[in-house]
N, CA, C and O atoms as a printed pandas DataFrame, in Angstrom:
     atom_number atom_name residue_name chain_id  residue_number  x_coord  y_coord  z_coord
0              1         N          UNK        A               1  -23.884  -50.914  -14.622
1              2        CA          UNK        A               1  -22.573  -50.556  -14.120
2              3         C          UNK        A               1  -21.916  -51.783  -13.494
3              4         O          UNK        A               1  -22.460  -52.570  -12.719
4              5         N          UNK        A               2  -20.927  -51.816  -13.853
5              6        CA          UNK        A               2  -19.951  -53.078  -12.761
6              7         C          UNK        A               2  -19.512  -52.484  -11.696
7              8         O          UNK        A               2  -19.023  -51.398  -11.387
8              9         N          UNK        A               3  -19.807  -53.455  -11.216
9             10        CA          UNK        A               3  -19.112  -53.418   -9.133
10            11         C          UNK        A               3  -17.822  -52.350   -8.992
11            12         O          UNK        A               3  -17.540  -51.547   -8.103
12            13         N          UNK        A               4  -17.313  -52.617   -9.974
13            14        CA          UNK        A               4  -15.811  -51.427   -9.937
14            15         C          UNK        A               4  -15.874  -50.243  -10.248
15            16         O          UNK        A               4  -15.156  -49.386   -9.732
16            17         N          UNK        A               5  -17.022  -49.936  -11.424
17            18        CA          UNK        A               5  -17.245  -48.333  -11.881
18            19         C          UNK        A               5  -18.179  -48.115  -10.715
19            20         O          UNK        A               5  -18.244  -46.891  -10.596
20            21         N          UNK        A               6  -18.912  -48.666   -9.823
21            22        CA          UNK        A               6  -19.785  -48.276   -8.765
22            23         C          UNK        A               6  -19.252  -48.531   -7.879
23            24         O          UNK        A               6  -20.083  -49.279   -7.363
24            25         N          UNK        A               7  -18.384  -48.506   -7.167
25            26        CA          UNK        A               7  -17.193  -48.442   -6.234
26            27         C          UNK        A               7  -17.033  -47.195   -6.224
27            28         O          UNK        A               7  -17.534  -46.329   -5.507
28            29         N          UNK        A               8  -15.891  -47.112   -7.533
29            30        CA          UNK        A               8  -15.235  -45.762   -8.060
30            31         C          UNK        A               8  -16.363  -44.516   -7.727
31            32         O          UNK        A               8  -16.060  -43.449   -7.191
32            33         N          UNK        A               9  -17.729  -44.907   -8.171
33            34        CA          UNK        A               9  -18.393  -43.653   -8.468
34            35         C          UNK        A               9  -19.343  -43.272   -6.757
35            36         O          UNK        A               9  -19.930  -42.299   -6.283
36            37         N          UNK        A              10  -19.016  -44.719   -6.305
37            38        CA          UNK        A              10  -19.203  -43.766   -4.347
38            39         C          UNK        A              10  -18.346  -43.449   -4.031
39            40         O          UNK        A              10  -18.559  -42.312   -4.452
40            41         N          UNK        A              11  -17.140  -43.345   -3.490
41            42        CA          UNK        A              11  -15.664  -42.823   -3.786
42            43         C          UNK        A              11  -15.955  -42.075   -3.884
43            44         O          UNK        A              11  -16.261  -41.410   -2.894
44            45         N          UNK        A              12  -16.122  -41.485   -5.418
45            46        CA          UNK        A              12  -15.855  -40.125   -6.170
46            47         C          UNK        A              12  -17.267  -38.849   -5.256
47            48         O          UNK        A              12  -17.152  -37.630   -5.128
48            49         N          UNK        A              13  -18.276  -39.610   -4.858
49            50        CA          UNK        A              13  -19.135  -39.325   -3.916
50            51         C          UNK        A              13  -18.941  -38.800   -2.831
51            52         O          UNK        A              13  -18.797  -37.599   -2.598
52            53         N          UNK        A              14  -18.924  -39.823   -1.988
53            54        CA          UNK        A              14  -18.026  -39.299   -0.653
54            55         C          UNK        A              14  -17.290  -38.394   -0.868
55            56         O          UNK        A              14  -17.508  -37.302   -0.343
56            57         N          UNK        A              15  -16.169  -38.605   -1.733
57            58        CA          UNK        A              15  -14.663  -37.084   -1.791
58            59         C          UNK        A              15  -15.534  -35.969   -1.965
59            60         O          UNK        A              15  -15.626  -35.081   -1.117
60            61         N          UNK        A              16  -16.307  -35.984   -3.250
61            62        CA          UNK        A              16  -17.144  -34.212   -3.258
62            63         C          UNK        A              16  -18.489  -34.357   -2.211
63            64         O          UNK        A              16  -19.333  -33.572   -2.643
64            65         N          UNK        A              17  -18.951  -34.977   -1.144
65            66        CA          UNK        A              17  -19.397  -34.588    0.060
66            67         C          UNK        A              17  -18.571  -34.173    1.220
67            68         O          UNK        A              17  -18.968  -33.411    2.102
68            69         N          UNK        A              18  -17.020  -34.897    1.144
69            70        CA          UNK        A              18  -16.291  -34.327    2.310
70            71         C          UNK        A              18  -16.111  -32.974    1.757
71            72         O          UNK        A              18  -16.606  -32.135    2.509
72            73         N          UNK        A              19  -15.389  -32.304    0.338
73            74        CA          UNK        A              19  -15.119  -31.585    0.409
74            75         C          UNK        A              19  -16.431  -30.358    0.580
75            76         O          UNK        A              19  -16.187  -29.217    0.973
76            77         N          UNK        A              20  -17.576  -30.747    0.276
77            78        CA          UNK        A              20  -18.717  -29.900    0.500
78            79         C          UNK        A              20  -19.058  -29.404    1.681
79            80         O          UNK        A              20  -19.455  -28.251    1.851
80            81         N          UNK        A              21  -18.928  -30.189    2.490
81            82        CA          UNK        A              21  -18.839  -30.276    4.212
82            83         C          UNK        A              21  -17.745  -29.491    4.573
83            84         O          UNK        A              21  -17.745  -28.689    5.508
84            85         N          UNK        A              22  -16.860  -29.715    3.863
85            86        CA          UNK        A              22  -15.485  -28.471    4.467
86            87         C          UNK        A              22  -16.280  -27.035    4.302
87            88         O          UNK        A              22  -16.474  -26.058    5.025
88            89         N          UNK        A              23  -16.686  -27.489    2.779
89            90        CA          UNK        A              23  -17.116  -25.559    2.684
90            91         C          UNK        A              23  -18.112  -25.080    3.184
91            92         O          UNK        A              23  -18.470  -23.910    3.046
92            93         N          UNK        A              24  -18.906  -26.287    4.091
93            94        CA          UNK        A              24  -19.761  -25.768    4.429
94            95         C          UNK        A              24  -19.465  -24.739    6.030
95            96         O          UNK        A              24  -19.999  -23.736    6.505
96            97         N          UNK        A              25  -18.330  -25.655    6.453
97            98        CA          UNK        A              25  -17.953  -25.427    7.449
98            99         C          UNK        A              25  -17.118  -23.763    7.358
99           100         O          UNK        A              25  -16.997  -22.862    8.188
100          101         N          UNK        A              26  -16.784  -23.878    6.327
101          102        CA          UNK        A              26  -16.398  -22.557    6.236
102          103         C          UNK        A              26  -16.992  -21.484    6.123
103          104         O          UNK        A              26  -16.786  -20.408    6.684
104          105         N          UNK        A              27  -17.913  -21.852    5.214
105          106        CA          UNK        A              27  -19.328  -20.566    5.032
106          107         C          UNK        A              27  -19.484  -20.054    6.644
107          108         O          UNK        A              27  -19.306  -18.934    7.121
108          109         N          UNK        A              28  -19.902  -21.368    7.312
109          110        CA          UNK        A              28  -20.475  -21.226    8.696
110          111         C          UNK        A              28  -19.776  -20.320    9.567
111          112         O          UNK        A              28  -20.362  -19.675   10.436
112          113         N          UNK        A              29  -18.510  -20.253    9.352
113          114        CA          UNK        A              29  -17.289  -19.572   10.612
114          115         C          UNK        A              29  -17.489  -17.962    9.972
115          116         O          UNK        A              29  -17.602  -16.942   10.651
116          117         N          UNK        A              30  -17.498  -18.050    8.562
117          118        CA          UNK        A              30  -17.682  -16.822    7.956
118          119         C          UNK        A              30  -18.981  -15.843    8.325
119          120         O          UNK        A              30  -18.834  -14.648    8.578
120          121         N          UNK        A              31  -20.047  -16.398    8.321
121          122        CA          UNK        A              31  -21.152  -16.046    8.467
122          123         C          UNK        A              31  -21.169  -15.601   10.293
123          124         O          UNK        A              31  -21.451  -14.477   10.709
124          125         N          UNK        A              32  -20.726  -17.007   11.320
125          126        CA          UNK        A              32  -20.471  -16.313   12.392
126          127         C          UNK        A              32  -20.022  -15.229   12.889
127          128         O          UNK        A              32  -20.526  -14.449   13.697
128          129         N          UNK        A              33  -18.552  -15.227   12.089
129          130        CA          UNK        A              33  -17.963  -14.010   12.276
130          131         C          UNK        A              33  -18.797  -12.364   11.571
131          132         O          UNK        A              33  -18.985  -11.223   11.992
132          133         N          UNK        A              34  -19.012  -12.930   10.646
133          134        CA          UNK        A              34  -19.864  -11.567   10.103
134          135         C          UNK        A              34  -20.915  -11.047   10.893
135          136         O          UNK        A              34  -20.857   -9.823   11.003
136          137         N          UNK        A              35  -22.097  -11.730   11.625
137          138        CA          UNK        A              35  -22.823  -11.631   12.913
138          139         C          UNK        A              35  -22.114  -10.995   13.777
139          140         O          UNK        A              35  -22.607   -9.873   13.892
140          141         N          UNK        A              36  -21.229  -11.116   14.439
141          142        CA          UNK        A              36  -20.528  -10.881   15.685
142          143         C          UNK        A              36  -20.066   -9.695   15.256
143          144         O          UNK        A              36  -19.881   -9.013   16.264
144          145         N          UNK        A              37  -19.589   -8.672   13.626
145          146        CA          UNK        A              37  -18.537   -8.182   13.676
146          147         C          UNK        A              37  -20.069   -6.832   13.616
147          148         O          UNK        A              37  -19.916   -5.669   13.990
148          149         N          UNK        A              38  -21.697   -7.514   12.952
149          150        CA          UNK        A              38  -22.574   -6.746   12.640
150          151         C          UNK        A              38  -23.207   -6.063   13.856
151          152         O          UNK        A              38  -23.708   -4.939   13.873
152          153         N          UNK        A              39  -23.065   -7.230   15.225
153          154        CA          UNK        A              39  -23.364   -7.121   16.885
154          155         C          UNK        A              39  -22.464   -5.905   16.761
155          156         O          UNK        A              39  -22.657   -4.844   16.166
156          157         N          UNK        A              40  -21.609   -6.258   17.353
157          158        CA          UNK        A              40  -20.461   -4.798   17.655
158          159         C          UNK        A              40  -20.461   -3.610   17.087
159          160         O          UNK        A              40  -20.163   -2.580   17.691
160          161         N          UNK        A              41  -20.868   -3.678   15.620
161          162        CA          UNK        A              41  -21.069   -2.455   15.326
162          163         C          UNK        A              41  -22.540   -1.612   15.377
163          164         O          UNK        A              41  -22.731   -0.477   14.941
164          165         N          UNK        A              42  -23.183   -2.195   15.810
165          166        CA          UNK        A              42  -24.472   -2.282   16.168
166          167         C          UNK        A              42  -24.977   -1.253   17.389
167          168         O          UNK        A              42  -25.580   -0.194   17.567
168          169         N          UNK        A              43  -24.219   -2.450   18.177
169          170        CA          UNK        A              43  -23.811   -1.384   19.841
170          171         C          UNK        A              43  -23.072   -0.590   19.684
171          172         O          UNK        A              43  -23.348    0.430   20.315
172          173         N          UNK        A              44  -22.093   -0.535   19.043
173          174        CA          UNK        A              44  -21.319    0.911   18.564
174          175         C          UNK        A              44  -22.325    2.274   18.334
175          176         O          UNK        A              44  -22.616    3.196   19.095
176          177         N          UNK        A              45  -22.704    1.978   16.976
177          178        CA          UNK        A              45  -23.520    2.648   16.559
178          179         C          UNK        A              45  -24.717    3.481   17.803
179          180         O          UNK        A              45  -24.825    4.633   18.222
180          181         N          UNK        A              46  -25.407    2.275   18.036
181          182        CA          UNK        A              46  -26.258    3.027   19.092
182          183         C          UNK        A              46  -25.544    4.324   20.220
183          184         O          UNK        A              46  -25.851    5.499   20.423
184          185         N          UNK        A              47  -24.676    3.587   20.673
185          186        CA          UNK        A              47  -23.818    4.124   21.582
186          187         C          UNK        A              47  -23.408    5.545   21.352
187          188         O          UNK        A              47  -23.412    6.464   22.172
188          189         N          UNK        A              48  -22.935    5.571   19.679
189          190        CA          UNK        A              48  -22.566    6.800   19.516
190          191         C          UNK        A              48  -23.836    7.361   19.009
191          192         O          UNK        A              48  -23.471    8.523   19.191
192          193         N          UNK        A              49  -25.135    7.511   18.477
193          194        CA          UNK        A              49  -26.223    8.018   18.942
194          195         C          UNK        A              49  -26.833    8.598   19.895
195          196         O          UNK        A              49  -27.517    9.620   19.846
196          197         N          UNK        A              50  -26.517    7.759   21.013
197          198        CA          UNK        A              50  -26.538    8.098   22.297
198          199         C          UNK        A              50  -25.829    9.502   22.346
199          200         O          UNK        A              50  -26.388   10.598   22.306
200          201         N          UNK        A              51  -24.569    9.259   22.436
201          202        CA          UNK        A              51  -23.616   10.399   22.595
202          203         C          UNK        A              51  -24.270   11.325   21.751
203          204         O          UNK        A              51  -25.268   11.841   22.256
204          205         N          UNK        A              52  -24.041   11.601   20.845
205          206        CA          UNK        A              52  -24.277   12.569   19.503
206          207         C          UNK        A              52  -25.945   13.547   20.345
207          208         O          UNK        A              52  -25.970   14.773   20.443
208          209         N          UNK        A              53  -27.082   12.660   20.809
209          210        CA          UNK        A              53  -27.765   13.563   21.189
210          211         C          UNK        A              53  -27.831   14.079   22.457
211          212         O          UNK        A              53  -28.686   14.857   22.880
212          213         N          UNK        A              54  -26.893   13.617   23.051
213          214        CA          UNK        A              54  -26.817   14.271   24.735
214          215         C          UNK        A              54  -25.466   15.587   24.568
215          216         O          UNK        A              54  -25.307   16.517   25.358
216          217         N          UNK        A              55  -24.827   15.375   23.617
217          218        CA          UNK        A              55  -24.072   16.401   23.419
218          219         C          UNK        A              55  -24.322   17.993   22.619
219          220         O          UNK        A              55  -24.740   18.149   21.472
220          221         N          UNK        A              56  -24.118   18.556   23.130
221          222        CA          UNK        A              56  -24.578   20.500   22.493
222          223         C          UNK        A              56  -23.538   21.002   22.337
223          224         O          UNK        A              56  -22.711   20.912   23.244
224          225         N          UNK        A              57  -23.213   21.727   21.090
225          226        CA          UNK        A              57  -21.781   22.050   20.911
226          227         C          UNK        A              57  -21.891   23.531   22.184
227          228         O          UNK        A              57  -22.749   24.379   22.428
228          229         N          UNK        A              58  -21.017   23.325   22.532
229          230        CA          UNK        A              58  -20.319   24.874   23.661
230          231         C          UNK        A              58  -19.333   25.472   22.882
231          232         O          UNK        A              58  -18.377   24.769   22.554
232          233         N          UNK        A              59  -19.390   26.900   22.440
233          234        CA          UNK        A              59  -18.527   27.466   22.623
234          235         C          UNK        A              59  -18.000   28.705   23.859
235          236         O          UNK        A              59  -18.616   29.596   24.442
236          237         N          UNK        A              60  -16.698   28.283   23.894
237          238        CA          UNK        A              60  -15.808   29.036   25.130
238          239         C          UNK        A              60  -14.944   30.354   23.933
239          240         O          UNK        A              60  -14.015   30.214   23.138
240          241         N          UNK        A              61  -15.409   31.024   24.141
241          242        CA          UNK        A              61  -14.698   32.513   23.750
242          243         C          UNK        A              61  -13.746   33.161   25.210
243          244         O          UNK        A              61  -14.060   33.405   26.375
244          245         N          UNK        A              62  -12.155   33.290   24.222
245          246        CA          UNK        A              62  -11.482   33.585   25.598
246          247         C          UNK        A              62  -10.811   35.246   24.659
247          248         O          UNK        A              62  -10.545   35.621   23.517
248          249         N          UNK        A              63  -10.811   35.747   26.025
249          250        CA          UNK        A              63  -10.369   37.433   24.894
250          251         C          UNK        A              63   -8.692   36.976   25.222
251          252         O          UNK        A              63   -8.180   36.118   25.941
252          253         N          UNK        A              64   -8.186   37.972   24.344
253          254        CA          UNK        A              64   -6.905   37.794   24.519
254          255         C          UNK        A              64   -5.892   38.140   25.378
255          256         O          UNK        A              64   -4.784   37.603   25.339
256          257         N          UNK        A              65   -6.261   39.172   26.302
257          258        CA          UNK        A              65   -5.573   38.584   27.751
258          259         C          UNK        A              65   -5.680   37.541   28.433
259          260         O          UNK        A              65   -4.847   37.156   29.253
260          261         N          UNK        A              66   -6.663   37.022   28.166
261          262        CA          UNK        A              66   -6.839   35.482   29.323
262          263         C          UNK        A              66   -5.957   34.643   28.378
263          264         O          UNK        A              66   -5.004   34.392   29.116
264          265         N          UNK        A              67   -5.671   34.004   27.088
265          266        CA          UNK        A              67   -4.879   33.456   26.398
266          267         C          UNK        A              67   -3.502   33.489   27.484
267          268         O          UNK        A              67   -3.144   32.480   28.091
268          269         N          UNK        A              68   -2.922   34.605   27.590
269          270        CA          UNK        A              68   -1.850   34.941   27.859
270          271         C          UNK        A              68   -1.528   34.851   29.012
271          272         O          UNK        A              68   -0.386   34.523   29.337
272          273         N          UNK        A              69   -2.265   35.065   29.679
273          274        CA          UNK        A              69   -2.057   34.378   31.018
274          275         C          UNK        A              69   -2.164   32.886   31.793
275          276         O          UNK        A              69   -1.757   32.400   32.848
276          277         N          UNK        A              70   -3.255   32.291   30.198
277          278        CA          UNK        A              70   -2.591   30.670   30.474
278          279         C          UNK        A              70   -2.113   30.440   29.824
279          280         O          UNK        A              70   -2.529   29.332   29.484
280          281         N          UNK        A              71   -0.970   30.856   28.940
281          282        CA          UNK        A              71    0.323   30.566   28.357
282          283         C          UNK        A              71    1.334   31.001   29.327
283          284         O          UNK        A              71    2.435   30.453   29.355
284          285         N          UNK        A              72    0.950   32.174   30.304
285          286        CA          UNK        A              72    2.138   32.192   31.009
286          287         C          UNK        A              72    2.260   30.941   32.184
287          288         O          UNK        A              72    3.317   30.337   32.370
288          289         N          UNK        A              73    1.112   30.684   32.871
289          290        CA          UNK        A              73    1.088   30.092   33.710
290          291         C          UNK        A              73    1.285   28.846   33.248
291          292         O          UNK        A              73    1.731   28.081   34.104
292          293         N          UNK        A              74    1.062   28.279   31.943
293          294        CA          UNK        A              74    1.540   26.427   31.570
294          295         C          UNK        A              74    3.381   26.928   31.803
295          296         O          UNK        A              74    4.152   26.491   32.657
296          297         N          UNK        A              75    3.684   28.047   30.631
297          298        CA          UNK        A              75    5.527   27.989   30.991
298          299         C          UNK        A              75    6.137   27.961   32.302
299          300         O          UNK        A              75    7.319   27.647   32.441
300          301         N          UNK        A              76    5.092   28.399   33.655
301          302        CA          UNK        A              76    5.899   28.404   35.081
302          303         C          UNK        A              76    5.284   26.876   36.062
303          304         O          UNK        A              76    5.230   26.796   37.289
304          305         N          UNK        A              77    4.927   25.920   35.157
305          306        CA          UNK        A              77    4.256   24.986   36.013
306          307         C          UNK        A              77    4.190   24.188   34.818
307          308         O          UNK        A              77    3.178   24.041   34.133
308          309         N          UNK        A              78    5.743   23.492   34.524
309          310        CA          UNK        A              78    5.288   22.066   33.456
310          311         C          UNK        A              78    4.103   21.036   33.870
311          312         O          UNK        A              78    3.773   20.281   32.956
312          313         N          UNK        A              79    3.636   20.933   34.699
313          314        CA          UNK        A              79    3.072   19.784   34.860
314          315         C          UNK        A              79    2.281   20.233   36.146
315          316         O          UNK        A              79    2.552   19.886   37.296
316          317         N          UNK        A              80    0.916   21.338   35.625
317          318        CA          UNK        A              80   -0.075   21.749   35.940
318          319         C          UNK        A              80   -0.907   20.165   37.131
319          320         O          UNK        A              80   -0.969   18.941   37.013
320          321         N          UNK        A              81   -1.504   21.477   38.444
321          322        CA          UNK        A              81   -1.875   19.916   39.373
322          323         C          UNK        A              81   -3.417   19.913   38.602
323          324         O          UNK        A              81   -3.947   18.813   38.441
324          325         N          UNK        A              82   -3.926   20.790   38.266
325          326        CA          UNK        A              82   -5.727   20.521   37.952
326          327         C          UNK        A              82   -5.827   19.890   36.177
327          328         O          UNK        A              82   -5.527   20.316   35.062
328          329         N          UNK        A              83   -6.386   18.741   36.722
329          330        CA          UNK        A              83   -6.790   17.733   35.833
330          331         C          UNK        A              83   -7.381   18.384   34.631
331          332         O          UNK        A              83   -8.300   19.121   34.988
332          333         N          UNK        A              84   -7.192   18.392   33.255
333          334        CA          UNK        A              84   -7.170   19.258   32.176
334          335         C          UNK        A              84   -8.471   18.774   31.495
335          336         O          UNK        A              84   -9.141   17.854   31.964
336          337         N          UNK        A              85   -8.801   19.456   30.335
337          338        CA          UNK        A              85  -10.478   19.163   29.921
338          339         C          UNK        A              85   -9.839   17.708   29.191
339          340         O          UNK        A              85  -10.550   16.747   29.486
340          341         N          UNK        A              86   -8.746   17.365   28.373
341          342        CA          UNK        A              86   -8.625   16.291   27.597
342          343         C          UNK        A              86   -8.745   15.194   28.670
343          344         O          UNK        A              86   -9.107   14.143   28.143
344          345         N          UNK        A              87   -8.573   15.091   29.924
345          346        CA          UNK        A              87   -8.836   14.208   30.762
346          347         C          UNK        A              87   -9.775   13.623   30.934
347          348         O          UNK        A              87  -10.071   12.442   31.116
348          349         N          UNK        A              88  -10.786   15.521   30.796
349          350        CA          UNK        A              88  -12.103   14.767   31.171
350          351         C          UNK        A              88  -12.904   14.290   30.296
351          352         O          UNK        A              88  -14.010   13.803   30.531
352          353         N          UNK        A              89  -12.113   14.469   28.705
353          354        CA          UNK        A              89  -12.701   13.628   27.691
354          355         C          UNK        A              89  -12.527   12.287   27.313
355          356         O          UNK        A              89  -13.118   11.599   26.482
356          357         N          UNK        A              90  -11.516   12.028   28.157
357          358        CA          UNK        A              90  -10.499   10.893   27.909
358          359         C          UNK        A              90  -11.532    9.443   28.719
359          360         O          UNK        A              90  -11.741    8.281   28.370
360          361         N          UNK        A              91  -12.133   10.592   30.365
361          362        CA          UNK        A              91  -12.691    9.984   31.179
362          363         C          UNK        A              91  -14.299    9.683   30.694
363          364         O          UNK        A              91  -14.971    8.753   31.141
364          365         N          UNK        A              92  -14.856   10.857   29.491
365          366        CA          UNK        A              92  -16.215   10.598   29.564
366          367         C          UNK        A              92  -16.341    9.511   28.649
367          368         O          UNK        A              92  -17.273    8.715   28.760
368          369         N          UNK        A              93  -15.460    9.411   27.732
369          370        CA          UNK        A              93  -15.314    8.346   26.237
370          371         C          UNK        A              93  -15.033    6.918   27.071
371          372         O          UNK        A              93  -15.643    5.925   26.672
372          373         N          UNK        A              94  -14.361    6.819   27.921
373          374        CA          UNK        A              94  -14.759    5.217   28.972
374          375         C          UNK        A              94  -15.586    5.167   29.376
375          376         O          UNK        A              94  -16.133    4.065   29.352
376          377         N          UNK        A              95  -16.131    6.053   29.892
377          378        CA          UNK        A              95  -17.342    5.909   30.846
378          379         C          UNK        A              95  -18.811    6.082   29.916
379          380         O          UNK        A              95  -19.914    6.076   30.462
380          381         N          UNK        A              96  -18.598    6.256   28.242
381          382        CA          UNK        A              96  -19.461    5.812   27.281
382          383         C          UNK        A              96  -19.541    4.645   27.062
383          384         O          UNK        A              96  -20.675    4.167   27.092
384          385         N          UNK        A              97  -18.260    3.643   26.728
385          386        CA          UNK        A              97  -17.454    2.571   26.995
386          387         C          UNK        A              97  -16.986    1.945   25.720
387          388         O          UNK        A              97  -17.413    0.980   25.086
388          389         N          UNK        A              98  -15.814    2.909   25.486
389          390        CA          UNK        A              98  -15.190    2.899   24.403
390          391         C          UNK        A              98  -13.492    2.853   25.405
391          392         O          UNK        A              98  -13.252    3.546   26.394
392          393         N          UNK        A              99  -12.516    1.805   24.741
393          394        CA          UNK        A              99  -11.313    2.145   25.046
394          395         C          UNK        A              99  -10.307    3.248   24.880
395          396         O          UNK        A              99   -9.936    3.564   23.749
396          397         N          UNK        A             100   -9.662    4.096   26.396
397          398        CA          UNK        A             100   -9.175    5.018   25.649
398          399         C          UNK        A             100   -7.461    4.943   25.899
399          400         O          UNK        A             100   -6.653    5.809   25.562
400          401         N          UNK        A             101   -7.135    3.505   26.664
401          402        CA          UNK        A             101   -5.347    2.775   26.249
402          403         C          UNK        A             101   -5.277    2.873   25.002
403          404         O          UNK        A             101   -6.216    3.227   24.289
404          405         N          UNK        A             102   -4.025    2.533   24.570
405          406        CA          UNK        A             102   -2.974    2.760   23.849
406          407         C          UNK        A             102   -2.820    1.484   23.090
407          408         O          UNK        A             102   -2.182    1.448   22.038
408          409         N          UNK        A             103   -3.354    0.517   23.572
409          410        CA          UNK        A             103   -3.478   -1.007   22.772
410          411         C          UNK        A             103   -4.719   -1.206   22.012
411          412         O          UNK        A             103   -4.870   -1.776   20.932
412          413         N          UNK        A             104   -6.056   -0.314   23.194
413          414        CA          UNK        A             104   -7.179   -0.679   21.938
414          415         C          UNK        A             104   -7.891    0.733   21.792
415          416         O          UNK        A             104   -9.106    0.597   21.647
416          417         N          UNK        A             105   -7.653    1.464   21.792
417          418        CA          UNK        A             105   -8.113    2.938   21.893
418          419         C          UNK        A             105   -8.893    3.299   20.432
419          420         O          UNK        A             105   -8.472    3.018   19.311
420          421         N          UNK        A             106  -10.004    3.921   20.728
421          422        CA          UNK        A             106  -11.002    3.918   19.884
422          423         C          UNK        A             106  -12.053    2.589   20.114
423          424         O          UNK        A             106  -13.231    2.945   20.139
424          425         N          UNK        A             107  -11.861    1.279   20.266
425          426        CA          UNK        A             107  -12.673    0.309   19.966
426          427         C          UNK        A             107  -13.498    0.428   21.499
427          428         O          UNK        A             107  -13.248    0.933   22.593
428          429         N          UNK        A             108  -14.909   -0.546   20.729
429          430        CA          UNK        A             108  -16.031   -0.360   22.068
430          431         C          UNK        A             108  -15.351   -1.615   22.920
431          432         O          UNK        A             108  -14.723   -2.548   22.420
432          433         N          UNK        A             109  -15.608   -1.422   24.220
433          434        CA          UNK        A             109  -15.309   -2.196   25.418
434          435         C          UNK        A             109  -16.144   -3.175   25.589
435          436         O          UNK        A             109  -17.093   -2.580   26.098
436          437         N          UNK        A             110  -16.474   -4.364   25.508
437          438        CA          UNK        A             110  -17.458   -5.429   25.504
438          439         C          UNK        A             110  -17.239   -6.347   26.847
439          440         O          UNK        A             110  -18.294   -6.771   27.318
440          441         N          UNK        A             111  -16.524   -6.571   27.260
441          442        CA          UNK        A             111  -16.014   -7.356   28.254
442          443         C          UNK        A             111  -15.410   -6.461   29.544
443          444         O          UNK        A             111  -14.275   -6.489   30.019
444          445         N          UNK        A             112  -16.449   -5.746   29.898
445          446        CA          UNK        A             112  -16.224   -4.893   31.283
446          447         C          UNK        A             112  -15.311   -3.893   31.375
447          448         O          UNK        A             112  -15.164   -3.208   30.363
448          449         N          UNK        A             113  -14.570   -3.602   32.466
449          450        CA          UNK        A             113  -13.070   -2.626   32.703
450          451         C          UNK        A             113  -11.623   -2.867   31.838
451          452         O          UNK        A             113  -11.482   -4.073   31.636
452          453         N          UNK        A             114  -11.149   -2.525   31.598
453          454        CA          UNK        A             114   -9.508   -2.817   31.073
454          455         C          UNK        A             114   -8.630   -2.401   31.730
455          456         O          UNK        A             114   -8.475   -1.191   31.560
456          457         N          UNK        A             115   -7.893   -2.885   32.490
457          458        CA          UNK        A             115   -6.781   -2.591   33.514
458          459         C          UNK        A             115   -6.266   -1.372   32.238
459          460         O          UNK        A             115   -6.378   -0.192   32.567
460          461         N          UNK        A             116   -5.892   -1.585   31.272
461          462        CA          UNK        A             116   -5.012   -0.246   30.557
462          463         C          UNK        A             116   -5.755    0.669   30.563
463          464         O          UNK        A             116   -5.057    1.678   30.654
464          465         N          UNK        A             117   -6.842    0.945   30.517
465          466        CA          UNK        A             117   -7.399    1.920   30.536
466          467         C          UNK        A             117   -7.224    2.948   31.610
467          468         O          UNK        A             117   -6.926    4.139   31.700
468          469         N          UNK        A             118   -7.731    1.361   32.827
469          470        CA          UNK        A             118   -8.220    2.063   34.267
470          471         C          UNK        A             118   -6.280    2.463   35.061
471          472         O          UNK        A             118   -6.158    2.985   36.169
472          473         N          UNK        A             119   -5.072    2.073   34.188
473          474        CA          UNK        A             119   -4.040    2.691   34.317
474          475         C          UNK        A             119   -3.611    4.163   34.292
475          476         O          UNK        A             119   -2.815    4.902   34.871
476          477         N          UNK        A             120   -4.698    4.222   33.164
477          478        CA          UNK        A             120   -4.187    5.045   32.301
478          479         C          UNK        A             120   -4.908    6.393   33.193
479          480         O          UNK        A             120   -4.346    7.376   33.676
480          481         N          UNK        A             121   -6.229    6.046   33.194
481          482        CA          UNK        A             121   -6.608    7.273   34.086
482          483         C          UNK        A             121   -6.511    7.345   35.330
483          484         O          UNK        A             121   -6.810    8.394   35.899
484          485         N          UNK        A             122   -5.965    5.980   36.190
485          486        CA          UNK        A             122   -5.125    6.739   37.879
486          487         C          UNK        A             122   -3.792    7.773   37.698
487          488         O          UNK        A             122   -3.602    8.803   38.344
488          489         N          UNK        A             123   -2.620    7.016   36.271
489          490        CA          UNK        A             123   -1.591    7.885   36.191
490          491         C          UNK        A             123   -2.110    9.491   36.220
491          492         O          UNK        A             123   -1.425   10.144   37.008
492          493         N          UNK        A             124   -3.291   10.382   35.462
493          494        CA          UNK        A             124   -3.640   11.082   35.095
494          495         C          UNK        A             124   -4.047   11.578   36.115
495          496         O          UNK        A             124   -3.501   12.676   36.015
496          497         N          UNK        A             125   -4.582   11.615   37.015
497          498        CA          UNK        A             125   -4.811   12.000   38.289
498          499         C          UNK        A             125   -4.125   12.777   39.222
499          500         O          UNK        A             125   -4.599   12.958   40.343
């Protein structure tokens, strides 16, 4: 080879090692992220396991006078003072530690309290 085609052909070297190195770098962020997204759902998962066996379905049978008398009593009191059962589902699904604001609601909580959350259930109060 002459000095010039072996020039050319480290050149041509180097370029497909930088660009190999890019992809490698990319694989890498990919693969991170895929870890992190497998973590989370992970603890998810467990979490709702958790739940699933501490829970027993209840049923509440109401005859149909009692219906009617809390239909009358929601129409004379828009805005009932005793804290309602969706509250206290609202409250047990955080306190599993799942978000239940309006920005991330549904997703698991990883990073402690969320002011929206913990808004959300003083307004409710």
């Amino acid at each position: 080879m002459e000095k010039k085609n072996l020039f050319e052909h480290i050149h041509e070297l180097e370029t497909q090692m930088n660009h190999m190195h890019g992809d490698m770098g990319r694989l890498k962020l990919a693969v991170k992220e895929l870890l992190e997204e497998n973590q989370r759902l992970t603890i998810e998962n467990e979490q709702l396991r958790r739940v699933l066996k501490k829970e027993v379905p209840v049923e509440v049978k109401v005859a149909e006078p009692q219906i009617a008398e809390i239909l009358k009593d929601t129409h004379s009191h828009p805005y009932p003072e005793v804290v309602g059962e969706g509250y206290d589902n609202l409250a047990r699904l955080y306190h599993e530690g799942f978000h239940i604001c309006n920005v991330y609601y549904g997703h698991l909580r990883t990073e402690g309290d969320c002011l929206f959350c913990l808004s959300f259930l003083n307004k409710s109060e």
